[in-house]
KOLVEX-900031 format. One record per residue (C-alpha): residue number from 1; chain; x, y negated, z negated. Coordinates in Angstrom, 3 decimals. Layout:
REM residues N
ATOM num chaine x y z
ATOM NUM A X Y Z
...
//
This chain:
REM residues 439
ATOM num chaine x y z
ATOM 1 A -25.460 125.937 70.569
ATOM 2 A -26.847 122.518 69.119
ATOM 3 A -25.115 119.634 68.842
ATOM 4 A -24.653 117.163 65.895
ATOM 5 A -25.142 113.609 66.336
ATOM 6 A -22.831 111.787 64.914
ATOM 7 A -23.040 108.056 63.162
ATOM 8 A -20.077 105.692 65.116
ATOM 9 A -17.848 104.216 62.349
ATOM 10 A -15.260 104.039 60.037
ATOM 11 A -15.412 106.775 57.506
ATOM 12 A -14.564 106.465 54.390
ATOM 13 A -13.117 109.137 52.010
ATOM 14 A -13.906 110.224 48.687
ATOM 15 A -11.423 108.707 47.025
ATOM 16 A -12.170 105.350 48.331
ATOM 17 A -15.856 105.837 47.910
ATOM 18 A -14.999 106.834 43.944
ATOM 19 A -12.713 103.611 43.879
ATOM 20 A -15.479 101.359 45.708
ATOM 21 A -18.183 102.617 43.013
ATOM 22 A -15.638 102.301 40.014
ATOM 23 A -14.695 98.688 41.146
ATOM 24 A -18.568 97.910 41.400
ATOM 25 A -18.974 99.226 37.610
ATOM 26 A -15.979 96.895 36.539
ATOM 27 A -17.310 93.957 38.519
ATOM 28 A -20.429 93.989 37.115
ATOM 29 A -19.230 94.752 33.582
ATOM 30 A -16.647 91.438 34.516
ATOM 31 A -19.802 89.299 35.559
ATOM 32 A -21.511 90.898 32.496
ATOM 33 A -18.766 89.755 30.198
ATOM 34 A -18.331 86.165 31.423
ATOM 35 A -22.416 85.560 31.773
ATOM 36 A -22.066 87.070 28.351
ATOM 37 A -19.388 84.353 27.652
ATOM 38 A -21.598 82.104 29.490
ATOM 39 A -24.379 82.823 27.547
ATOM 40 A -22.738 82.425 24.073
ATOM 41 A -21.108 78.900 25.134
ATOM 42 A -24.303 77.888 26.025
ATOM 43 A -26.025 78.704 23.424
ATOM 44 A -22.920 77.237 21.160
ATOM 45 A -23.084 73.979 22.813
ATOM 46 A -26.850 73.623 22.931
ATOM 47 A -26.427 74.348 19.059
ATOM 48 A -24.167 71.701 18.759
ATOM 49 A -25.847 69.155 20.896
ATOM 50 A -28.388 69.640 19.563
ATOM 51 A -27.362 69.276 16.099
ATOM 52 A -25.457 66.283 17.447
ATOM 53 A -28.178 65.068 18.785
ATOM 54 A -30.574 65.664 15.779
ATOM 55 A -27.365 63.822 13.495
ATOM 56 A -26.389 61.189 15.826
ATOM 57 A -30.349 60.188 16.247
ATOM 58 A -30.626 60.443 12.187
ATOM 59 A -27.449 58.203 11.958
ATOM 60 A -28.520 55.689 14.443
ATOM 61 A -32.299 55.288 12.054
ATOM 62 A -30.257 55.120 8.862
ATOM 63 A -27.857 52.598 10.656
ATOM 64 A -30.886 50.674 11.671
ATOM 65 A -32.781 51.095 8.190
ATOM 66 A -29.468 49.580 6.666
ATOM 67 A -29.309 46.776 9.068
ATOM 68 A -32.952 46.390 8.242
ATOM 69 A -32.290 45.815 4.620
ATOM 70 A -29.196 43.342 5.159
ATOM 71 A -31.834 41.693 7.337
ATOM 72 A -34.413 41.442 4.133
ATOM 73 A -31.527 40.468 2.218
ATOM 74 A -30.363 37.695 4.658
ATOM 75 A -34.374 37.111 4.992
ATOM 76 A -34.672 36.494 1.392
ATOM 77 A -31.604 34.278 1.432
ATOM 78 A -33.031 32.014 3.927
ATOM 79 A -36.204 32.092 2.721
ATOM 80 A -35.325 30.842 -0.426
ATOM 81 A -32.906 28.283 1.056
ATOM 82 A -35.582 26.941 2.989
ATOM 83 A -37.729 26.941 -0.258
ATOM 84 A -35.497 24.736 -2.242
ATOM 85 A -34.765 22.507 0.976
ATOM 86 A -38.709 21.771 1.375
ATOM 87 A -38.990 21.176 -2.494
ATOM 88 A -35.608 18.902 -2.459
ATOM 89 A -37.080 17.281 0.596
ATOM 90 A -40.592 16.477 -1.594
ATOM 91 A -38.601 14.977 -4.584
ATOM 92 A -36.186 13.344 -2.577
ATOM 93 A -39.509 11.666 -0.712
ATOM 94 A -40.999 10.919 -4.261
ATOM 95 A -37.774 9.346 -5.411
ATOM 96 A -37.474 7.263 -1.840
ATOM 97 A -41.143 6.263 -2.266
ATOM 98 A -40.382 5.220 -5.641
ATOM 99 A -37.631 3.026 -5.016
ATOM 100 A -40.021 1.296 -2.343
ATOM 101 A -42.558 0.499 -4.927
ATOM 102 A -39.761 -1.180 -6.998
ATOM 103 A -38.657 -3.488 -3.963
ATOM 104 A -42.375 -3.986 -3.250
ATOM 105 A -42.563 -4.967 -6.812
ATOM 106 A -39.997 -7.501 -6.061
ATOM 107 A -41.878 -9.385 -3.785
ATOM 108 A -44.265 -11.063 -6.543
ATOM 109 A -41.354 -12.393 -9.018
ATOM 110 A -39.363 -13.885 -5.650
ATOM 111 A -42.426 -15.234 -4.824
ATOM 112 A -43.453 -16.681 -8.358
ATOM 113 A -39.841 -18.075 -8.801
ATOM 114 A -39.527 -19.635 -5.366
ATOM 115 A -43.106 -21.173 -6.063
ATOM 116 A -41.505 -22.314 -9.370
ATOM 117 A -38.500 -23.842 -7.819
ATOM 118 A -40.219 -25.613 -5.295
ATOM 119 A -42.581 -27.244 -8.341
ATOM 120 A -39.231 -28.189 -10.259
ATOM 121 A -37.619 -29.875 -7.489
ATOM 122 A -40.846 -32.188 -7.110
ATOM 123 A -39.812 -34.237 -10.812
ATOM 124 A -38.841 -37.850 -10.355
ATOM 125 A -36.986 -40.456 -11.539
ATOM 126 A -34.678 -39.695 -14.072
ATOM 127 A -36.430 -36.208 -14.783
ATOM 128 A -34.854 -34.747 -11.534
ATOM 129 A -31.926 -33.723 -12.848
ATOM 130 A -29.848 -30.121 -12.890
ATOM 131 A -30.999 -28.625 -16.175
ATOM 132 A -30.882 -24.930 -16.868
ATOM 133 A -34.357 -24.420 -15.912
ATOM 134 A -32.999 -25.173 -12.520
ATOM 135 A -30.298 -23.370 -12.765
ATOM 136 A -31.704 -19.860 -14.125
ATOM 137 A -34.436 -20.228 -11.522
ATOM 138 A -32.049 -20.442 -8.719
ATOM 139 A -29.697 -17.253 -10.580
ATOM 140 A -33.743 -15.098 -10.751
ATOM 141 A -33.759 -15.817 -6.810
ATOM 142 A -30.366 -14.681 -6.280
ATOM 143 A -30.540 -11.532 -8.329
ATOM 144 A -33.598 -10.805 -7.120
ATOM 145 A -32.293 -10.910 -3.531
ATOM 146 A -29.155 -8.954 -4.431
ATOM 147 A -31.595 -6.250 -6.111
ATOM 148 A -33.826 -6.396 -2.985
ATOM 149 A -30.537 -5.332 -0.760
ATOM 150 A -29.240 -2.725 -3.604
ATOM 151 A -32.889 -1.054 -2.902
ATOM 152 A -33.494 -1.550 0.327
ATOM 153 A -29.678 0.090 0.845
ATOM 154 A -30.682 2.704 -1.566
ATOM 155 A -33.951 3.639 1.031
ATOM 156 A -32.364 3.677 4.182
ATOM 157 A -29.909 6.085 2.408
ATOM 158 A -32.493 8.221 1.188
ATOM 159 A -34.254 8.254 4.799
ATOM 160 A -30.986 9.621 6.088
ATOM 161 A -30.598 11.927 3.442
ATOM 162 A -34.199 13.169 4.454
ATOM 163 A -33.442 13.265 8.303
ATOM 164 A -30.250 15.764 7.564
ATOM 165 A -32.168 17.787 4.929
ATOM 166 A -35.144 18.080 7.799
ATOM 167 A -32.664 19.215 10.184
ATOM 168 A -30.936 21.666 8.067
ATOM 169 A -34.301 22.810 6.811
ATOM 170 A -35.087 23.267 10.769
ATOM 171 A -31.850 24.788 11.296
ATOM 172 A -32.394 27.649 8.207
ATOM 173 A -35.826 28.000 9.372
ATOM 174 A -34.729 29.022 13.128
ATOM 175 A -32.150 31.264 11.735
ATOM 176 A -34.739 32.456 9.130
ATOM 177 A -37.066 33.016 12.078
ATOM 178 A -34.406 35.195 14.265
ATOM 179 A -34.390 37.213 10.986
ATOM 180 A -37.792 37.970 11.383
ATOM 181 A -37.975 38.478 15.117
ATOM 182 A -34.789 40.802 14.300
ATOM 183 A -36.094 42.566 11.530
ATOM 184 A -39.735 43.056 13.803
ATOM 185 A -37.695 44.400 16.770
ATOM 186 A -35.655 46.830 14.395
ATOM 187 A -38.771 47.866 12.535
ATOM 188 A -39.918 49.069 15.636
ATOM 189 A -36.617 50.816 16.966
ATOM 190 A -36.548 52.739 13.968
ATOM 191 A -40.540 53.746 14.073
ATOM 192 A -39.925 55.262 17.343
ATOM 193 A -38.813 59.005 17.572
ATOM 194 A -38.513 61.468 20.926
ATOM 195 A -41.976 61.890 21.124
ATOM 196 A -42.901 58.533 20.930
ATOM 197 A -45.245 57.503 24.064
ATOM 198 A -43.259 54.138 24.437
ATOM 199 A -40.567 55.419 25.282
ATOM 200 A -38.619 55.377 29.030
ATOM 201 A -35.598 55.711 30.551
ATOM 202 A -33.913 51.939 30.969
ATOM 203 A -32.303 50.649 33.804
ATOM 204 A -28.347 49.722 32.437
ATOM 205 A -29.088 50.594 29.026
ATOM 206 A -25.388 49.403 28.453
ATOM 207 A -24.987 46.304 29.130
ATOM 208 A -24.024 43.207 26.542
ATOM 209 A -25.910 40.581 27.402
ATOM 210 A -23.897 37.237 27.607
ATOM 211 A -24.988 35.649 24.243
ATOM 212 A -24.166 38.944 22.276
ATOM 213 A -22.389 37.767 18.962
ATOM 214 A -20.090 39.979 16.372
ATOM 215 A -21.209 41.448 13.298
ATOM 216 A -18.859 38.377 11.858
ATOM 217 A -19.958 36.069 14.009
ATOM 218 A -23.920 36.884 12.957
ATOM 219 A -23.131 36.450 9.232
ATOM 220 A -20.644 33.292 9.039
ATOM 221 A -23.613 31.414 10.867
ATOM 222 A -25.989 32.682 8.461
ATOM 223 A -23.487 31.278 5.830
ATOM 224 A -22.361 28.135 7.304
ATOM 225 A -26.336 27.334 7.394
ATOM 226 A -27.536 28.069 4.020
ATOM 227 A -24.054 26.709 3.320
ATOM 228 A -24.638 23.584 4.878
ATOM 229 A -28.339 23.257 3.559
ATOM 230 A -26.686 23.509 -0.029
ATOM 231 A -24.202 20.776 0.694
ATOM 232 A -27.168 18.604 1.592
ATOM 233 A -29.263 18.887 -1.189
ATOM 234 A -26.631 18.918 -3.582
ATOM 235 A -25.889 15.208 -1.978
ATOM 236 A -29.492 14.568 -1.748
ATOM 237 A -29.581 15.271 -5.716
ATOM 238 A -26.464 12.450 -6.449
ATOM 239 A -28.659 10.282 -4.310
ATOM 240 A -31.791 10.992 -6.347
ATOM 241 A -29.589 9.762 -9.533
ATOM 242 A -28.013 6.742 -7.617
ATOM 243 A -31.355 5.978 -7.105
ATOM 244 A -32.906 6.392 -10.279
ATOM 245 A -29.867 4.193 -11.640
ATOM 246 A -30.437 1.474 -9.295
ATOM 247 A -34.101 1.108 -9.875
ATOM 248 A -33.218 1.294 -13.987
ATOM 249 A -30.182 -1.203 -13.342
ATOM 250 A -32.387 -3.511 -11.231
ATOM 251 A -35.347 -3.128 -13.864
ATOM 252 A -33.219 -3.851 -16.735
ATOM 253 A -31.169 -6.863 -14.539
ATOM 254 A -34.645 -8.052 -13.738
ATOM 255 A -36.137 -7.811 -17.309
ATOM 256 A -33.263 -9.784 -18.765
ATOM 257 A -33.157 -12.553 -16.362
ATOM 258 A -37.087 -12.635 -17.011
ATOM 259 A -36.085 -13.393 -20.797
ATOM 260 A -33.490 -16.005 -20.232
ATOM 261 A -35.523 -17.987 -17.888
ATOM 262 A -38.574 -17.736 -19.786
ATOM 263 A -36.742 -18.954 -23.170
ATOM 264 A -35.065 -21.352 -21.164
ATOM 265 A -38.634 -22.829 -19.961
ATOM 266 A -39.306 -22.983 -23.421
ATOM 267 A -36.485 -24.524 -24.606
ATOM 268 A -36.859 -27.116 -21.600
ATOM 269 A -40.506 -27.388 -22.746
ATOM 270 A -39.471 -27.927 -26.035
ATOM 271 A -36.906 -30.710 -25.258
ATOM 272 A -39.217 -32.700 -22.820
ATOM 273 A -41.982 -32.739 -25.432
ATOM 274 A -39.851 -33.951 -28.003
ATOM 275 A -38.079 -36.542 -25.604
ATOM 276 A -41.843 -37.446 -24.942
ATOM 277 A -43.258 -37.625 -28.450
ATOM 278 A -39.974 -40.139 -28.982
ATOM 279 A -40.678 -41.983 -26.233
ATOM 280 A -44.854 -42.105 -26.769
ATOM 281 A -43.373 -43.199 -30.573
ATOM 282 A -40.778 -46.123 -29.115
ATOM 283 A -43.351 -46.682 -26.721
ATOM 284 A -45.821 -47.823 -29.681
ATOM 285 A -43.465 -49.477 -31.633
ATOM 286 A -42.623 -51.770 -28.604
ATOM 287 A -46.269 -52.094 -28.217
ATOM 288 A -46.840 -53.787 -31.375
ATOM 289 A -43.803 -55.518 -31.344
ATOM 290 A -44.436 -57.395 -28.199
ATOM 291 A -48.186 -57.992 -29.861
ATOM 292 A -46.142 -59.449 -32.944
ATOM 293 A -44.278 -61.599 -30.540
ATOM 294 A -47.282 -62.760 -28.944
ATOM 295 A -48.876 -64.011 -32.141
ATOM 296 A -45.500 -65.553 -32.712
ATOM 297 A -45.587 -67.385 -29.652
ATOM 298 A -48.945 -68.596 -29.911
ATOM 299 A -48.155 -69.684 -33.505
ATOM 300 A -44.540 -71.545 -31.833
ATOM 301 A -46.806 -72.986 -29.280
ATOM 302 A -48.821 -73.885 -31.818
ATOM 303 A -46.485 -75.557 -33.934
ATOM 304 A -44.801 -77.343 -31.074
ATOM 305 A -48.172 -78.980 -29.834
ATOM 306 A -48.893 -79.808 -33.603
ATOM 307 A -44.946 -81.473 -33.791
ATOM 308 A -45.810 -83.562 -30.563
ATOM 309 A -48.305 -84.756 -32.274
ATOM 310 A -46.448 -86.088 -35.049
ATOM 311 A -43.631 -87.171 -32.908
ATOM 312 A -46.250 -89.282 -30.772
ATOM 313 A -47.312 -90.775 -34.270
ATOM 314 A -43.779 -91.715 -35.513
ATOM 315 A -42.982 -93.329 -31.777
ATOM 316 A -46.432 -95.118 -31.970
ATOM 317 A -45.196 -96.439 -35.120
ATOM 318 A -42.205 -97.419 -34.339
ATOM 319 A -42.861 -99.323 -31.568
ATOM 320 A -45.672 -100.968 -32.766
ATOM 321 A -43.412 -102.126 -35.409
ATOM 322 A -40.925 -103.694 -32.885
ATOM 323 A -43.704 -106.033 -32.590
ATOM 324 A -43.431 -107.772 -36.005
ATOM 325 A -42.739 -111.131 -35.705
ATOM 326 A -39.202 -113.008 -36.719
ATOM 327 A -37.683 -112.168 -39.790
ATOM 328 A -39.993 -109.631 -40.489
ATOM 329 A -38.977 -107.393 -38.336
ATOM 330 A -36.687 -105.824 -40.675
ATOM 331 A -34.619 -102.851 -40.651
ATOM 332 A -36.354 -101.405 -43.569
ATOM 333 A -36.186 -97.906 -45.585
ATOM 334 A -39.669 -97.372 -43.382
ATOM 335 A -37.607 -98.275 -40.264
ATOM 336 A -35.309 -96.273 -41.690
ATOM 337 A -37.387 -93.128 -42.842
ATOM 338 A -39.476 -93.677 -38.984
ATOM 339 A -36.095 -93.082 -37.784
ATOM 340 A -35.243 -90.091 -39.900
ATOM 341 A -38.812 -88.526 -39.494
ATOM 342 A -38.508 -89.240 -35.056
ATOM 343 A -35.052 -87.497 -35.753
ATOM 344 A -36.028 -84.518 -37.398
ATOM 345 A -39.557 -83.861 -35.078
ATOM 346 A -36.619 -84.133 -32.087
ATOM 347 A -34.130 -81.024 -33.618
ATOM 348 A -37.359 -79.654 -34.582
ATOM 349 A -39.028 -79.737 -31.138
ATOM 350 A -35.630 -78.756 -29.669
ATOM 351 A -35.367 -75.977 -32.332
ATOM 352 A -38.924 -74.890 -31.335
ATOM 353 A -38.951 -75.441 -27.860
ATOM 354 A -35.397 -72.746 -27.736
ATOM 355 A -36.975 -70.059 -30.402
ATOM 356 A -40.298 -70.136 -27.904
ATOM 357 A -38.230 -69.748 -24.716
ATOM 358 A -35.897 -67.380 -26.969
ATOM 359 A -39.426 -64.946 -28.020
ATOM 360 A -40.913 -65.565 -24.443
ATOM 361 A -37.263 -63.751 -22.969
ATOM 362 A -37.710 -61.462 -25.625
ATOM 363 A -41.162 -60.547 -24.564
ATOM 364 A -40.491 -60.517 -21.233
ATOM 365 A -37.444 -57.995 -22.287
ATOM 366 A -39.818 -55.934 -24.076
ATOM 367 A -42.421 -55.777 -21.432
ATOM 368 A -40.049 -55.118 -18.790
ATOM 369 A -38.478 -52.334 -21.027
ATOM 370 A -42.506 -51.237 -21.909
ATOM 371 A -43.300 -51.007 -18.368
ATOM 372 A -40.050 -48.755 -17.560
ATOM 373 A -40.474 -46.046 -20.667
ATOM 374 A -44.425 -46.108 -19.550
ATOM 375 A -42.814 -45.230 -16.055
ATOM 376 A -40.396 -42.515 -17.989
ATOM 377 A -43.297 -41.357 -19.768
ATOM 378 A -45.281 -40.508 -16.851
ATOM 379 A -42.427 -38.560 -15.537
ATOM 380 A -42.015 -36.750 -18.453
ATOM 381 A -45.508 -35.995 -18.173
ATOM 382 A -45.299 -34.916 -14.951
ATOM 383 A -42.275 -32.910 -15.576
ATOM 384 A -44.070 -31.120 -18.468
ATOM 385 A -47.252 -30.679 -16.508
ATOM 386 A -44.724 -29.306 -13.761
ATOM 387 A -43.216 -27.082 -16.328
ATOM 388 A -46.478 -25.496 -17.651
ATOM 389 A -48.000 -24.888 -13.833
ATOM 390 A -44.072 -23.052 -14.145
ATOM 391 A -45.154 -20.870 -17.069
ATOM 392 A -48.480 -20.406 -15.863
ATOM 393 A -47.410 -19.139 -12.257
ATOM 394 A -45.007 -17.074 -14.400
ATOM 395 A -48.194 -15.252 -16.296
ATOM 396 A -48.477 -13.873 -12.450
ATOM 397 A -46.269 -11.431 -13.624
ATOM 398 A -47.192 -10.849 -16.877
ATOM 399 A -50.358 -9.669 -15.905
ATOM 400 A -48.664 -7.056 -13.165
ATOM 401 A -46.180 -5.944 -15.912
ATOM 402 A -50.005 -4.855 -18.140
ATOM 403 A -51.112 -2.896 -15.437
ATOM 404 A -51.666 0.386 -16.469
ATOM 405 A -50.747 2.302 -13.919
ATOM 406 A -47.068 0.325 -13.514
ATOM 407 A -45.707 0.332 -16.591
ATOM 408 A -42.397 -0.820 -15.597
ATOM 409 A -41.745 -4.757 -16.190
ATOM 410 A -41.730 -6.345 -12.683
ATOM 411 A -44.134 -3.126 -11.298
ATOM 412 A -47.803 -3.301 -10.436
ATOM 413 A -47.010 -7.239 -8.732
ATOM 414 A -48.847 -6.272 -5.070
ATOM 415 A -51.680 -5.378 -7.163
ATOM 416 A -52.654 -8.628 -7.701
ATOM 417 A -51.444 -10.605 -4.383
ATOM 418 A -52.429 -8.032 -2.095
ATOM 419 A -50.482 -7.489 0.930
ATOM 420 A -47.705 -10.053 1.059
ATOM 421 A -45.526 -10.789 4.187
ATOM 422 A -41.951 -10.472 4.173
ATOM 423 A -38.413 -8.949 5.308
ATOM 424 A -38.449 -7.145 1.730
ATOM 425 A -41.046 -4.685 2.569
ATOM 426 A -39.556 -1.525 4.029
ATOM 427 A -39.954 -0.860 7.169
ATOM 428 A -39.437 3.169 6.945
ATOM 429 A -42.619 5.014 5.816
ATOM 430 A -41.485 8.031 3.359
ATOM 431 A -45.184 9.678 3.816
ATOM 432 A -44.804 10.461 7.491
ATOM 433 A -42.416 13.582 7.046
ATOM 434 A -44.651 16.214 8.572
ATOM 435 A -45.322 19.672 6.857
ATOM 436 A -44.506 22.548 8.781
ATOM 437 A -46.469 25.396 8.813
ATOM 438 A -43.980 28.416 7.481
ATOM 439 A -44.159 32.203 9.081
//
């Protein structure tokens, strides 16, 4: 009989085979159901990433678009700002350079009224003397050296003015330039997409950098600098019209002095010539009195020498007639009429001999007084020649108020002296402010 071989091993029954092969079926239909589950979450969240994805990379380009445009705005802004900053800087310049052509213009009037001075103070004699000639001179140099100082303050004012407008022009500019850098770098963010070949995977993509600023932070210093740049120019703009006051208040102080001292030359002209035609008048009357007296004298002389002559006749005969012998020498009326006749010829030598001493004082008097208004005369002279090298210095002016291109009274002077030396001159030169190239 043959004989089975049999496989060693636990055997398992039917029933447990059944349950094995029905708890395979539910196993798989479990894995089924949860890859299922899987599946559908998957597919759920890749839907929603990527839609979250898709939205939160749309959001992030119209977030940068809108930061873009508050850039262009805040560009704009600044732009402008440092528009009306350069074109207050160029008037401001203009105005400064303005006011240093009116102190230049100064220089020729001190000049002219210090030469002026200096030619009154050389009179002599009793023509040196503190008229208002001297006196308005002396207020023209002291007005003009108080209007020098008014515009000279005025300049280094403006020059100030100009070095906090440049800086604040600098200072919008930088920010004005950030904008742009900004505004590039965002440009280009929002150009880029997921298939851009630029792009890579950052190391620390996260981190804040240490000068990182707040939203509020970014705009107040935006504000505070176009603020600040407005400030400025508004002050630069009173200082344009303090300015443009001072060089109308120094014009007009300058142009009225002018008129006093120049009426007060003529007035002083006016007064010496008269004193002089007086005196050249007094002068000529003494002049032919003292030839009147002359003649006189001569004809006193005269007369004296022809008196001597009689007197030597009447002594003659008188003491010739001392000679007549004994009785006849009698006191007679001819004795008596010699002695009359030697009497009168005395009083009328004496008489004669004081009038001649009496006209020669008086001549000597009226020579002596001659010689001293021929002395006055000459000073007057001199003091009117003086005067008139005065008015004629003074034409200096004149002639620089008709220049053409200065039509302002005391403008246009350096024209005609050239370059003239002196502490008046400013120092600062308006026409070296650099233009800077704008982006």
């Amino acid at each position: 009989m043959a004989t089975l071989s049999a496989k060693p091993g636990l055997r398992h029954t039917v029933p447990e085979w059944e349950a094995r092969n029905k708890q395979l079926s539910e196993t798989a239909i479990h894995h089924r159901e949860v890859s299922h589950s899987v599946r559908q979450e998957g597919l759920f969240f890749r839907n929603e990433t990527s839609t979250k994805t898709t939205w939160d990379e749309t959001d992030s380009s119209r977030k940068l678009s809108d930061r873009i445009d508050v850039l262009n705005q805040w560009k704009t802004k600044l732009e402008a700002c440092a528009k009306d900053v350069d074109k207050e800087m160029d008037v401001l310049t203009q105005s400064k350079e303005q006011t240093e052509r009116a102190l230049a213009d100064t220089v020729l009037p001190l000049e002219v009224t210090i030469e002026c001075l200096a030619l009154w103070e050389g009179r002599r004699g009793g023509e040196l003397v503190s008229d208002p000639v001297e006196a308005e001179l002396k207020k023209e140099v002291e007005l003009i050296d108080s209007c020098q100082r008014m515009l000279q303050q005025r300049i280094d004012q403006s020059f100030e003015q100009l070095c906090l407008l440049q800086e604040a022009w600098h200072q919008v500019n930088a920010d004005l330039q950030n904008k742009r850098d900004a505004l590039g770098v965002d440009v280009s963010c929002l150009s880029l997409n997921a298939a851009s070949p630029q792009i890579s995977l950052k190391p620390n993509p996260l981190r804040i950098p240490c000068s990182t600023s707040t939203p509020q932070q970014w705009e107040q210093f935006s504000i505070y600098n176009i603020s600040r740049a407005k400030d400025d120019m508004q002050a630069s703009l009173a200082l344009r019209e303090n300015m443009s006051i001072t060089r109308a208040q120094v014009q007009n102080d300058m142009e009225a002095q002018e008129m006093v001292l120049e009426f007060t030359i003529r007035k002083r002209a006016h007064n010496l010539e008269q004193a002089r035609d007086e005196l050249k008048w007094q002068l000529k009357i003494t002049q032919d009195e003292v030839q009147e007296l002359q003649k006189d004298i001569r004809g006193l002389e005269m007369d004296l020498n022809a008196k001597q002559g009689f007197l030597k006749l009447a002594h003659t005969r008188l003491e010739n007639r001392t000679k007549r012998p004994g009785v006849d020498l009698c006191w007679d009326e001819v004795q008596y009429g010699l002695v009359d006749e030697v009497k009168q010829l005395d009083a009328t030598v004496q008489t004669l001999t004081q009038r001649l001493a009496q006209a020669r004082n008086s001549l000597q008097d009226l020579q002596e007084h001659e010689a001293c208004m021929q002395e006055d005369l000459s000073r007057k002279e001199e003091a009117l020649a003086l005067l008139r090298r005065c008015q004629e210095g003074r034409q200096r002016i004149a002639a620089a108020n008709a220049q053409p291109e200065h039509p302002t009274s005391i403008s246009g002077a350096l024209a005609l002296i050239g370059t003239t030396a002196g502490a008046v001159v400013p120092l600062t030169n308006s026409s070296g402010r650099h233009s800077v190239t704008k982006a």
